[in-house]
C-alpha positions in Angstrom: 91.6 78.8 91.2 90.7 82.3 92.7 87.5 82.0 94.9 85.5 86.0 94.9 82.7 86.0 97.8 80.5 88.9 97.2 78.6 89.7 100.1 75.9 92.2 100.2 75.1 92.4 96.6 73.2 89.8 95.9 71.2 89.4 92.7 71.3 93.4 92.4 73.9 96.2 91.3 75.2 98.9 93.1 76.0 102.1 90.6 76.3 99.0 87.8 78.9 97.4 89.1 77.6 93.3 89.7 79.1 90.4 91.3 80.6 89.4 88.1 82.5 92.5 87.8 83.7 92.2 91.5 85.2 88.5 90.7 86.6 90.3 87.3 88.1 92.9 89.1 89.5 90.9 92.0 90.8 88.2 89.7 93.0 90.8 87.5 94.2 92.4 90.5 95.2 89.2 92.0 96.8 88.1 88.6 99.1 91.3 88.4 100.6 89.8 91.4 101.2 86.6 90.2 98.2 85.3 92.6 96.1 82.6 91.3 94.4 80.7 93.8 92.9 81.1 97.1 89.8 82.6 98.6 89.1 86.3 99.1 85.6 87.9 100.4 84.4 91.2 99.3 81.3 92.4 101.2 79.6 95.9 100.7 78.5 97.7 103.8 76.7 100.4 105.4 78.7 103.8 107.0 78.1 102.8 110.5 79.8 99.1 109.7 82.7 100.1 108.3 83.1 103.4 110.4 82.9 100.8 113.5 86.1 98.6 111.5 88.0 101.5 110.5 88.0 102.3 114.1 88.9 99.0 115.6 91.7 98.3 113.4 93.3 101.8 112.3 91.8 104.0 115.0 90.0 106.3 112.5 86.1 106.8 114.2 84.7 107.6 110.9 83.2 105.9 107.4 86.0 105.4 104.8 85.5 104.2 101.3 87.4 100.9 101.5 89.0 98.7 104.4 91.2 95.4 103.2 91.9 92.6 105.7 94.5 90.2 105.0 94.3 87.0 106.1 96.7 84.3 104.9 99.5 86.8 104.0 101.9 86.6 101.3 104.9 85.9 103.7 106.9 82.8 103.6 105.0 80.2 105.3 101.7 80.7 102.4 103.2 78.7 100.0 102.8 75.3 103.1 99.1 76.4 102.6 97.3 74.4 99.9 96.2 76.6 97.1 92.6 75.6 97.9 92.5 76.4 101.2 94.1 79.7 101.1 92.3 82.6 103.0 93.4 85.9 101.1 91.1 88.3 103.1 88.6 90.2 103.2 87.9 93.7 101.3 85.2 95.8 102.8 83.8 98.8 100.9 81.1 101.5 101.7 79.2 102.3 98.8 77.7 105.8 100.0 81.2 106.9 100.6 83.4 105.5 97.2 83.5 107.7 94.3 84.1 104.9 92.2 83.1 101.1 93.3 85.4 99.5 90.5 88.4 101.4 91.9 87.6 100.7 95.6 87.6 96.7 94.5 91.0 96.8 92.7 92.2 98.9 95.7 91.6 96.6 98.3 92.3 93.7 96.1 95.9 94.8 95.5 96.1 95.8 99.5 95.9 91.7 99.7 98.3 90.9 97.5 100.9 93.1 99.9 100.7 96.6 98.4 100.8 99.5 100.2 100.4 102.8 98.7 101.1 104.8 102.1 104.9 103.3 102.2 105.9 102.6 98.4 107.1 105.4 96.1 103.3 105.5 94.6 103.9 101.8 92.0 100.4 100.2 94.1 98.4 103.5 92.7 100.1 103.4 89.6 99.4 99.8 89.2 95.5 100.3 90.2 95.9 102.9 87.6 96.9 100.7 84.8 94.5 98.0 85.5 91.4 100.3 86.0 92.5 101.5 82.6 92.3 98.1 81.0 88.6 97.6 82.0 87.3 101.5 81.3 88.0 102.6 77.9 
């Protein structure tokens, strides 16, 4: 079973999108990659909190929309890892600067699954494409 940690919601909504549609929108990422189980966080943050991670870990020193932090990656050893004790990682997005929060969840959620739009010959966007299409008619 896929485990969705929404941090920094809480009760509320940002720009309607609720915790419901964050553990929606992780699982059907997650499921396009054949991923079914295991734990992921997504937390929503301020611009000085993720302009301080974006310039820890990819030496950028300013706010970017989304940030995605794998943990337990996909690489051969996972599999040794019981399903329920699987770390995915962590997605971090910055409301003030994401256009669209749906797409910035999907994003970061298919970052975890081992995507990566800046070296493949564009299949991760087109995929985020495709499923953003599915939930917005």
């Amino acid at each position: 079973m896929l485990e969705v940690e929404v941090i920094g919601l809480d009760d509320a909504e940002i720009d309607g999108l609720t915790a419901i549609d964050v553990e929606e929108l992780c699982g059907l990422a997650f499921s396009s990659a054949g991923i079914e189980d295991g734990h992921v966080a997504v937390a929503f943050v301020d611009a000085d909190t993720i302009r301080v991670l974006n310039r820890d870990h990819r030496g950028k020193d300013k706010p970017t929309d989304v940030l995605s932090f794998p943990i337990d990656g996909l690489d051969d050893g996972v599999d040794k890892i019981p399903a329920d004790q699987r770390e995915l990682g962590d997605v971090v997005i910055c409301p003030p600067h994401t256009e669209d929060l749906s797409e910035a969840v999907v994003h970061g959620a298919l970052h975890l699954t081992g995507m990566d739009h800046e070296v493949d010959d564009g299949e991760m966007l087109a995929l985020q494409a495709e499923l953003l299409r599915w939930i917005k008619p």
